[in-house]
PAVO-442455 format. One record per residue (C-alpha): x, z negated, y; residue number from 1; residue in one letter. Coordinates in Angstrom, 3 decimals, always signed. Each point is the difference from the previous one (the first is absolute). Example, Ala and Ser with C-alpha at 12.3 -4.5 7.8 and 13.67 -1.06 7.14 Angstrom:
<rs>
+----------+----------+----------+-----+--------+
!     east !       up !    north ! num ! residu !
+----------+----------+----------+-----+--------+
!  +12.300 !   -7.800 !   -4.500 !   1 !      a !
!   +1.370 !   +0.660 !   +3.440 !   2 !      s !
+----------+----------+----------+-----+--------+
</rs>
This chain:
<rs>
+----------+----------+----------+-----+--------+
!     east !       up !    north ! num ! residu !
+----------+----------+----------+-----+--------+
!  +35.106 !  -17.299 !  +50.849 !   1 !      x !
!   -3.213 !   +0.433 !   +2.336 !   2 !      x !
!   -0.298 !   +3.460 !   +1.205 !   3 !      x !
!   -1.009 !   -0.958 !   +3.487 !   4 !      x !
!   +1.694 !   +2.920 !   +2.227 !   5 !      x !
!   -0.676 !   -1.749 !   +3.034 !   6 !      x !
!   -0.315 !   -4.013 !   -0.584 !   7 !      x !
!   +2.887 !   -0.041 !   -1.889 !   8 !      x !
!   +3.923 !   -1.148 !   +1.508 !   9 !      x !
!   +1.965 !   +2.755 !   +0.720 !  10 !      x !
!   +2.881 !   -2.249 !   +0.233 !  11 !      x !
!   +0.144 !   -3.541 !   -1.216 !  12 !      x !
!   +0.493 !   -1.353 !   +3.819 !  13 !      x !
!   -2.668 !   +1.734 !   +1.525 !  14 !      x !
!   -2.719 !   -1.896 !   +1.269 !  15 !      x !
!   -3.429 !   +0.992 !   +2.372 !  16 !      x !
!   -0.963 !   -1.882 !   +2.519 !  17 !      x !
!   -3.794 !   -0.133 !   +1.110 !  18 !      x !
!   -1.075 !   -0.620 !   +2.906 !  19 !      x !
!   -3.727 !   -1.528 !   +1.169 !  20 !      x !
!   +0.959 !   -0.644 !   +3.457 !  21 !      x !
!   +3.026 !   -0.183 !   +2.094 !  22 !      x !
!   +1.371 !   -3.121 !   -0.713 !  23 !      x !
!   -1.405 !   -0.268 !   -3.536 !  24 !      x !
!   +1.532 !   +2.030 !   -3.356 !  25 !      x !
!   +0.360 !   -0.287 !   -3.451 !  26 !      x !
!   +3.646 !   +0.624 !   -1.723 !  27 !      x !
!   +2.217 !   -1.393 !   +2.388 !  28 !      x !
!   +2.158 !   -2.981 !   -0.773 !  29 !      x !
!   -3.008 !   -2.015 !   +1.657 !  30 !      x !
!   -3.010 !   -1.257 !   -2.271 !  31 !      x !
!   -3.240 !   +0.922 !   +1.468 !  32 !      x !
!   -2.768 !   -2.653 !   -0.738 !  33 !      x !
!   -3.987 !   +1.035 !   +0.750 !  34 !      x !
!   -2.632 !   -2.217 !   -0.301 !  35 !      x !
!   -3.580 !   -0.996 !   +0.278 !  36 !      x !
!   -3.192 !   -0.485 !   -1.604 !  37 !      x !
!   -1.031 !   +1.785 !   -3.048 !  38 !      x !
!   -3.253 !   +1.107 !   +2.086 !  39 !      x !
!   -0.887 !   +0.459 !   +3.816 !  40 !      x !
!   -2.574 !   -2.163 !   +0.348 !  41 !      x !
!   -0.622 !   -0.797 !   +3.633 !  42 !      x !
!   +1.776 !   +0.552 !   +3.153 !  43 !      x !
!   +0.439 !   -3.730 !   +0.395 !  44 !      x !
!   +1.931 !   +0.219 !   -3.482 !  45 !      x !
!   +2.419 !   +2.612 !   +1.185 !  46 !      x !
!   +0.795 !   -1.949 !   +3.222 !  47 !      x !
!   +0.472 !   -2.865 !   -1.555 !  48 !      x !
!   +2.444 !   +1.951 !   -2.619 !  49 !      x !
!   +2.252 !   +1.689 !   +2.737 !  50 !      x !
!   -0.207 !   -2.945 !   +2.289 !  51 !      x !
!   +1.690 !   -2.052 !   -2.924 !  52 !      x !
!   +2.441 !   +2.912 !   -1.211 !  53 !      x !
!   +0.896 !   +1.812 !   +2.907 !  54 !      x !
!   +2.593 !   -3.043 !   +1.337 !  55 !      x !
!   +1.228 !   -0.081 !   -3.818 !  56 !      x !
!   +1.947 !   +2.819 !   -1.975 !  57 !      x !
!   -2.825 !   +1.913 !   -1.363 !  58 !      x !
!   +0.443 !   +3.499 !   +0.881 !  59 !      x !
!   -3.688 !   +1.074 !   -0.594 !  60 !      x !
!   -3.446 !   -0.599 !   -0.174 !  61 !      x !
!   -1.948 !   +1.113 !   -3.401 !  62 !      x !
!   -3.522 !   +0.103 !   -0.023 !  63 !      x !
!   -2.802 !   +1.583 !   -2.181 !  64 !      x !
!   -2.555 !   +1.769 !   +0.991 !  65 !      x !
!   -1.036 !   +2.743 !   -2.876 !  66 !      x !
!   +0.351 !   -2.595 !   -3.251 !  67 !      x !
!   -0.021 !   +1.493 !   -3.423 !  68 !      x !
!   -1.884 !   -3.038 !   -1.982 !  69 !      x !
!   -0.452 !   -0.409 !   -3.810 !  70 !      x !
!   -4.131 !   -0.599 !   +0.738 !  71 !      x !
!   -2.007 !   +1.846 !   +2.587 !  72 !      x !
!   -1.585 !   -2.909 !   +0.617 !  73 !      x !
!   +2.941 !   -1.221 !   +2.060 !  74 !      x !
!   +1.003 !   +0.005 !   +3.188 !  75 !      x !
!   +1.196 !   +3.639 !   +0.552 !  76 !      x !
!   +1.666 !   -0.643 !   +3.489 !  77 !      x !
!   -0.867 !   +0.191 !   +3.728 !  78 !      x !
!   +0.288 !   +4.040 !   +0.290 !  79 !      x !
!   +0.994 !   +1.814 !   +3.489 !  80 !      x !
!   -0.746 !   -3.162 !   +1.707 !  81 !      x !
!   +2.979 !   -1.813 !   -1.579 !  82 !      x !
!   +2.051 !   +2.822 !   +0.609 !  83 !      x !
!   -1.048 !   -0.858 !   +3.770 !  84 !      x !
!   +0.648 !   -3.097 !   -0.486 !  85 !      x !
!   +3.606 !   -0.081 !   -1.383 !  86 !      x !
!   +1.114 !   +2.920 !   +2.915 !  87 !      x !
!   -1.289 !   -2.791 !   +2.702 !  88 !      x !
!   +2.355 !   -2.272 !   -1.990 !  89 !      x !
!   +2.514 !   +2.215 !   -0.315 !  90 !      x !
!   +0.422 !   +0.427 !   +3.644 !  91 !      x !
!   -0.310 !   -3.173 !   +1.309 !  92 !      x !
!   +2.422 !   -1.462 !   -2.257 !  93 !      x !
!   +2.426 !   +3.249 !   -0.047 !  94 !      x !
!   -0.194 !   -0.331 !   -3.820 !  95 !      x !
!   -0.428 !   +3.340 !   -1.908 !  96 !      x !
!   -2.505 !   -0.034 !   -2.951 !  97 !      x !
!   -0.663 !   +0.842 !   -3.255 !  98 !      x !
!   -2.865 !   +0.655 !   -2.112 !  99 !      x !
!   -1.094 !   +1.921 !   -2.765 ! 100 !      x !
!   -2.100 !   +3.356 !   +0.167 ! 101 !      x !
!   -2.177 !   +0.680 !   -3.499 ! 102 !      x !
!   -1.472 !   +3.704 !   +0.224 ! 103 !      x !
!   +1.134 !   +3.066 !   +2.097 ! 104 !      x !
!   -2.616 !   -0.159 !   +2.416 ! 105 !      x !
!   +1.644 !   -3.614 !   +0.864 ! 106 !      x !
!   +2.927 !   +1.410 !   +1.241 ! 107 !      x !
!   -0.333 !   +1.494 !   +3.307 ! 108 !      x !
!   -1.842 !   -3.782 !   +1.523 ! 109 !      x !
!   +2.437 !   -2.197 !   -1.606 ! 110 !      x !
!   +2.746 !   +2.234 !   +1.091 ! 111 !      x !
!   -0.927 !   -0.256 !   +3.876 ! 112 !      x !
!   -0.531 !   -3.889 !   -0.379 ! 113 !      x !
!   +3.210 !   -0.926 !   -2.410 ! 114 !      x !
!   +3.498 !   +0.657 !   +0.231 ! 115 !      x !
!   +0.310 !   +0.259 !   -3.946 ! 116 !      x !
!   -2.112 !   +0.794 !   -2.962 ! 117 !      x !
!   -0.350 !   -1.549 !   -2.872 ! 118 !      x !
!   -0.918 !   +1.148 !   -3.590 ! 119 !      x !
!   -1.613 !   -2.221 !   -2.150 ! 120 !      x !
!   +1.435 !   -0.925 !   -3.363 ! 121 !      x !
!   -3.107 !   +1.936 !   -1.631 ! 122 !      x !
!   +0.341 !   +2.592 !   +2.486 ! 123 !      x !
!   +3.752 !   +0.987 !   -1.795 ! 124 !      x !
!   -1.105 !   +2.806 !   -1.559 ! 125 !      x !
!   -2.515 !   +1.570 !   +2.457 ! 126 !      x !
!   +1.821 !   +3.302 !   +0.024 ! 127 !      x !
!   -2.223 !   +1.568 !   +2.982 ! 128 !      x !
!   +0.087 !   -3.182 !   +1.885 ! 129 !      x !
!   +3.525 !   -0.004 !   -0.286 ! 130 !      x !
!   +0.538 !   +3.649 !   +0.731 ! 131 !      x !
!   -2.510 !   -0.193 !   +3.233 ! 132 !      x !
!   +2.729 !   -3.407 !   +1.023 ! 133 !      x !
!   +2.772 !   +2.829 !   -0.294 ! 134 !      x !
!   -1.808 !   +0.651 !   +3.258 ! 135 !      x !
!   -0.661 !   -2.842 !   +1.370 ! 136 !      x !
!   +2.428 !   -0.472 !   +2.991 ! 137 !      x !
!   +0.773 !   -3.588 !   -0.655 ! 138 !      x !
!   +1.921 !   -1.790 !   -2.683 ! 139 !      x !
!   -1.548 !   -0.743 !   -3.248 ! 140 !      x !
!   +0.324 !   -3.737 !   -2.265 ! 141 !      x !
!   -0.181 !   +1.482 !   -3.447 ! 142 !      x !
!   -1.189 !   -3.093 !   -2.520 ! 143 !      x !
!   +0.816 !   +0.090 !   -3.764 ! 144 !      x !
!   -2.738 !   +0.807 !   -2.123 ! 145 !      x !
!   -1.529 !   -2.551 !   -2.152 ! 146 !      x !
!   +1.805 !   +1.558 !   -3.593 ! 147 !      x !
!   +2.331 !   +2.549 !   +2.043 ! 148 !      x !
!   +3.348 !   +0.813 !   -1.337 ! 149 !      x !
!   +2.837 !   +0.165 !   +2.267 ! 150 !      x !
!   -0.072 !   +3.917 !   -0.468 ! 151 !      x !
!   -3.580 !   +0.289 !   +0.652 ! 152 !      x !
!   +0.851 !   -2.650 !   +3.231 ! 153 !      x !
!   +2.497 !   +2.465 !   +1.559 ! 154 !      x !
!   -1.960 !   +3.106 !   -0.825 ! 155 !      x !
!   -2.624 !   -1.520 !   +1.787 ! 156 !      x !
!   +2.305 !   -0.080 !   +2.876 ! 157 !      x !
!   +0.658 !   +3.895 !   -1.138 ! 158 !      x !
!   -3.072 !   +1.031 !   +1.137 ! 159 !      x !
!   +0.161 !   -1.341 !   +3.800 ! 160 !      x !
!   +3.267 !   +1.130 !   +0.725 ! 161 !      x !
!   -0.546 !   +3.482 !   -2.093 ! 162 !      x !
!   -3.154 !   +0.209 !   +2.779 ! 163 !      x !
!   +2.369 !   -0.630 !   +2.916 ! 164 !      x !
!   +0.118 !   -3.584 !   +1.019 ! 165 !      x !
!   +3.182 !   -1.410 !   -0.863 ! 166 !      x !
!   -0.856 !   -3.857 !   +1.595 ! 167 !      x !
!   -0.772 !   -0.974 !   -3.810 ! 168 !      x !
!   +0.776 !   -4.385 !   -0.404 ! 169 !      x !
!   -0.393 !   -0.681 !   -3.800 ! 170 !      x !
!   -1.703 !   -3.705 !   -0.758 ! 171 !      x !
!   -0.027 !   -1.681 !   -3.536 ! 172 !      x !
!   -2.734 !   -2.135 !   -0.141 ! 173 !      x !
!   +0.040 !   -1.049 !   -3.968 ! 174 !      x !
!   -1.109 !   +1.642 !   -2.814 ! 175 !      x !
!   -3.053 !   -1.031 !   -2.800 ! 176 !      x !
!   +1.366 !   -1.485 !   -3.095 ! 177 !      x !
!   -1.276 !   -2.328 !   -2.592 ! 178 !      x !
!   +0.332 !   -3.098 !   +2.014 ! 179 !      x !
!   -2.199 !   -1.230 !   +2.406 ! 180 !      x !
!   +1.559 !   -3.294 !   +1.821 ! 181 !      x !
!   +1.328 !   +2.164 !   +2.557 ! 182 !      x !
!   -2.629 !   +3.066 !   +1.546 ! 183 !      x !
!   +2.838 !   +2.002 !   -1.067 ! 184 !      x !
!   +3.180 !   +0.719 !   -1.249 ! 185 !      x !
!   +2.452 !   +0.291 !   +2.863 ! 186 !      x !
!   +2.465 !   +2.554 !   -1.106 ! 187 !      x !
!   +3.130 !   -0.928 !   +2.150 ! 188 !      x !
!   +2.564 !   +2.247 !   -2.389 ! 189 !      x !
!   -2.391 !   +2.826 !   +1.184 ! 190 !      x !
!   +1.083 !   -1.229 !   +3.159 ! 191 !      x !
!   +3.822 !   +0.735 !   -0.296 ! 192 !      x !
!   -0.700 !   +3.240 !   -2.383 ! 193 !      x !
!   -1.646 !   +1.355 !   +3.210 ! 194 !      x !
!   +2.525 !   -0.723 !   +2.306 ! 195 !      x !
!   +2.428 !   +1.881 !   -2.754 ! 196 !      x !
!   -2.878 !   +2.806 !   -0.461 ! 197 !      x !
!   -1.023 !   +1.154 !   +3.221 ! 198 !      x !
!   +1.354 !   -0.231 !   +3.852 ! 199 !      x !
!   -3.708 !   -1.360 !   +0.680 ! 200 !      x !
!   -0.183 !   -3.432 !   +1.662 ! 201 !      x !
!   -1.734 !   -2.361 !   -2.514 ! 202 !      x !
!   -1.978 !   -3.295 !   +1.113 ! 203 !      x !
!   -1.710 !   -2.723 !   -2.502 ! 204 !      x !
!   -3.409 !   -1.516 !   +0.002 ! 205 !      x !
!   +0.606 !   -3.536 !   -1.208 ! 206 !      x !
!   -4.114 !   -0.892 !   +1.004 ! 207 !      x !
!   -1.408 !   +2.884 !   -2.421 ! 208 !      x !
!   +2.822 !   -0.562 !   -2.489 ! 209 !      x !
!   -0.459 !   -3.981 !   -0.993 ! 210 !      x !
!   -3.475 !   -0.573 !   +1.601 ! 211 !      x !
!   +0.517 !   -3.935 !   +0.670 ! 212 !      x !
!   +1.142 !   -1.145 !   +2.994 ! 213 !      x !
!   +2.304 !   -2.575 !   -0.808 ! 214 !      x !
!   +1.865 !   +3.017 !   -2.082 ! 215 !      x !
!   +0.537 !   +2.199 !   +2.985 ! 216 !      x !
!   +2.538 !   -1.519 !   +1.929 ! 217 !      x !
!   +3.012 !   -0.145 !   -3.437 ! 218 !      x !
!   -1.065 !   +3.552 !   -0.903 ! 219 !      x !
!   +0.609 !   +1.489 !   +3.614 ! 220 !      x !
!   +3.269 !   -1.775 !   +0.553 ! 221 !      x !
!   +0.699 !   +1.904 !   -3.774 ! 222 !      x !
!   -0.836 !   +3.112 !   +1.586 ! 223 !      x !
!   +2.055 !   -0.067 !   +2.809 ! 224 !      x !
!   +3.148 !   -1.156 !   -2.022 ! 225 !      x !
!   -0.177 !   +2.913 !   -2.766 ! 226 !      x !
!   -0.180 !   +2.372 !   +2.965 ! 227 !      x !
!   -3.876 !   +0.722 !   +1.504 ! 228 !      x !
!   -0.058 !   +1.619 !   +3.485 ! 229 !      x !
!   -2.702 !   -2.158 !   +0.562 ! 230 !      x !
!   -2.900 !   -1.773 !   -0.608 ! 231 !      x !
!   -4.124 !   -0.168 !   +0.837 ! 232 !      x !
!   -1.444 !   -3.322 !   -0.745 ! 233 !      x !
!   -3.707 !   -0.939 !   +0.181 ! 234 !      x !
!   -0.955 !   -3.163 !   +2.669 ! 235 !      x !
!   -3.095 !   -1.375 !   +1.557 ! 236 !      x !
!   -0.737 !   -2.532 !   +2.814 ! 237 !      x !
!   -1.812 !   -1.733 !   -2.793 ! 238 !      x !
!   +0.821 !   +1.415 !   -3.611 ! 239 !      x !
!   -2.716 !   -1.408 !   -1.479 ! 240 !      x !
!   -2.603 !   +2.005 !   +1.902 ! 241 !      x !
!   +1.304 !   +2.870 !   -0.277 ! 242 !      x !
!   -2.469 !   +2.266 !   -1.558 ! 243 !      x !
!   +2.091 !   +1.928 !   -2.519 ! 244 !      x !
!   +3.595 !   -1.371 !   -1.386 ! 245 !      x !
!   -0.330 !   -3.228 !   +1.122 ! 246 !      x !
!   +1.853 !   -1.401 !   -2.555 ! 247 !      x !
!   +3.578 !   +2.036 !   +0.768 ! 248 !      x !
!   -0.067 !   -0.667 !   +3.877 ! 249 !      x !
!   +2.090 !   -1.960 !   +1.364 ! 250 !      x !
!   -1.136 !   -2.519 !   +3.358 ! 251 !      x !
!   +1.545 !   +1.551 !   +3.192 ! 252 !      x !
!   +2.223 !   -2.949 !   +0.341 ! 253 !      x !
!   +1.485 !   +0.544 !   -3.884 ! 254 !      x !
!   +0.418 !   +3.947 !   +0.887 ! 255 !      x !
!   +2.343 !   -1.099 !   +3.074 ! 256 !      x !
!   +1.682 !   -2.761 !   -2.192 ! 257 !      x !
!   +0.546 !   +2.968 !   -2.914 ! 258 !      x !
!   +1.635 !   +2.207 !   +2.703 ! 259 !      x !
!   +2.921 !   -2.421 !   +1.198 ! 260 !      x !
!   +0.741 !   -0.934 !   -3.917 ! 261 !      x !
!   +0.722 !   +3.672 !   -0.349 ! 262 !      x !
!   +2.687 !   +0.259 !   +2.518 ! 263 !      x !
!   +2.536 !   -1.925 !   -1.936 ! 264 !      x !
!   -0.938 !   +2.492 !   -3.158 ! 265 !      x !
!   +0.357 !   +3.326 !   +2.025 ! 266 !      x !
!   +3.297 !   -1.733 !   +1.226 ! 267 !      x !
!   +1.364 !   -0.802 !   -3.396 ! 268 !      x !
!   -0.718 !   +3.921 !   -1.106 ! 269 !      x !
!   +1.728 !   +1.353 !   +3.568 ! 270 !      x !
!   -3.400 !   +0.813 !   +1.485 ! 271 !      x !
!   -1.944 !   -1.399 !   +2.855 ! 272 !      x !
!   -4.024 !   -1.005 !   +0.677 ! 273 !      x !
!   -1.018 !   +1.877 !   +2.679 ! 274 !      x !
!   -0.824 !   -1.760 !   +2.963 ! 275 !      x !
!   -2.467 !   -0.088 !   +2.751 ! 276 !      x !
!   -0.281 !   +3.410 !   +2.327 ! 277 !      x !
!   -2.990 !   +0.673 !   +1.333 ! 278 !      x !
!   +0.136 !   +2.894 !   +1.801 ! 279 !      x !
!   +0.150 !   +3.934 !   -0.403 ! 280 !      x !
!   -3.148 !   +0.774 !   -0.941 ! 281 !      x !
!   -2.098 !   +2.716 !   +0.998 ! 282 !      x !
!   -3.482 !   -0.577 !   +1.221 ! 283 !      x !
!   -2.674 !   +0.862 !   -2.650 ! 284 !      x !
!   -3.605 !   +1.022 !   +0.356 ! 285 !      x !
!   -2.541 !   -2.197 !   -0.463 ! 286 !      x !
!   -3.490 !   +2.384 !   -0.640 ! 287 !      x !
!   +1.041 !   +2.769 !   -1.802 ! 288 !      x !
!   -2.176 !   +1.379 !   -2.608 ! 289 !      x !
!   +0.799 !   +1.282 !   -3.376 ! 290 !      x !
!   -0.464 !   +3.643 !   -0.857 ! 291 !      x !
+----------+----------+----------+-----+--------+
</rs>
């Protein structure tokens, strides 16, 4: 039994739905599918990512711009100026964003530029970052830590909604173990023990979880038939440029493709891919500061 007072079910039907715009929530019957590059790069990038997506069922844009590498030698992301860069994309396209924030004094820029914030698998366990989020205003993407346990996963969650925000989306993104074919270990039974667990909407990351490609597109349909609320895949206008993850994203044209081979999944498990509604969002700031 996790003692999570406030992540847990109260009742076995009860379900929270999260909303990142007004035409756009997680725990509905509908399957909410974000996607993007791993990194913001340019703005040409990002306009050639919406352009592409926008007409398709992809729901939102993701998009890096603080990036928590393994060497410090690598690129560490574009900064404020991506953040810029995504809102301009945002509102063109009328496709809210997400993207992850890494410290505390992140919060308050990425907040007026994104329409959801992201914690980073490493990030799990940042207890003040995840307090300060209880803050926040927006809804938080929580990512499973590298080695977490399911408890640790939903006490995680604990902390946000113990701080006041209750717009908490859990995402299982695989696990380390003592393989290494795949990046990870997708954990899809964590997956339906979550949706048991807690009244939290839970997504997968099939990019982070398998790492290849040509492995993303089985995994995802997986995800959606054992019960995900949705999913964030990586994808580039040229995967093998892209200058971190290149091997996991998927071509623009293979991200659409993925999409319409879902349908028939969601269908088969009495769900439905959310489709195409672009409108409903509220303007966003383009040059504010952080504190």
């Amino acid at each position: 039994m996790i003692n999570a007072k406030l992540a847990a079910k109260p009742h076995p039907h009860h379900q929270t739905t999260v909303k990142i715009s007004q035409t756009v929530a997680f725990g509905g019957k509908e399957v909410v599918i974000i996607g993007g590059p791993c990194t913001v790069e340019n703005t040409e990038q990002m306009e050639t990512v919406a352009q592409k997506l926008s007409p398709a069922s992809v729901n939102a844009l993701r998009g890096g711009v603080y990036k928590p590498r393994t060497s410090p030698y690598a690129f560490q992301g574009m900064g404020e100026e991506g953040l810029k860069i995504l809102a301009e994309v945002r509102s063109r396209y009328n496709m809210p964003v997400v993207t992850e924030v890494m410290t505390i004094s992140q919060i308050e820029v990425v907040a007026a530029h994104a329409d959801m914030l992201q914690v980073g698998s490493r990030n799990m366990q940042n207890f003040d970052l995840l307090k300060a989020l209880g803050q926040a205003g927006k809804p938080i993407l929580l990512k499973r830590g590298l080695a977490a346990t399911i408890e640790e996963f939903v006490m995680a969650a604990e902390y946000i909604l113990s701080h006041g925000n209750p717009d908490v989306v859990l995402c299982e993104r695989g696990i380390r173990s003592f393989d290494n074919y795949t990046r990870n270990v997708l954990d899809l039974g964590a997956v339906a023990a979550l949706k048991q667990i807690t009244h939290l909407p839970v997504i997968v990351d099939p990019s982070h979880a398998v790492g290849k490609r040509e492995l993303v597109a089985p995994v995802a349909r997986a995800a959606v038939a054992c019960g995900a609320d949705g999913l964030i895949i990586e994808c580039h206008p040229e995967p093998e440029k892209s200058v971190s993850d290149a091997r996991q994203a998927l071509s623009l044209e293979d991200m659409v493709d993925l999409v319409d081979s879902l349908k028939p999944v969601a269908a088969a498990v009495g769900r439905s891919i959310l489709e195409k509604v672009g409108v409903g969002l509220e303007p966003t700031p383009l040059c504010l500061s952080a504190a």
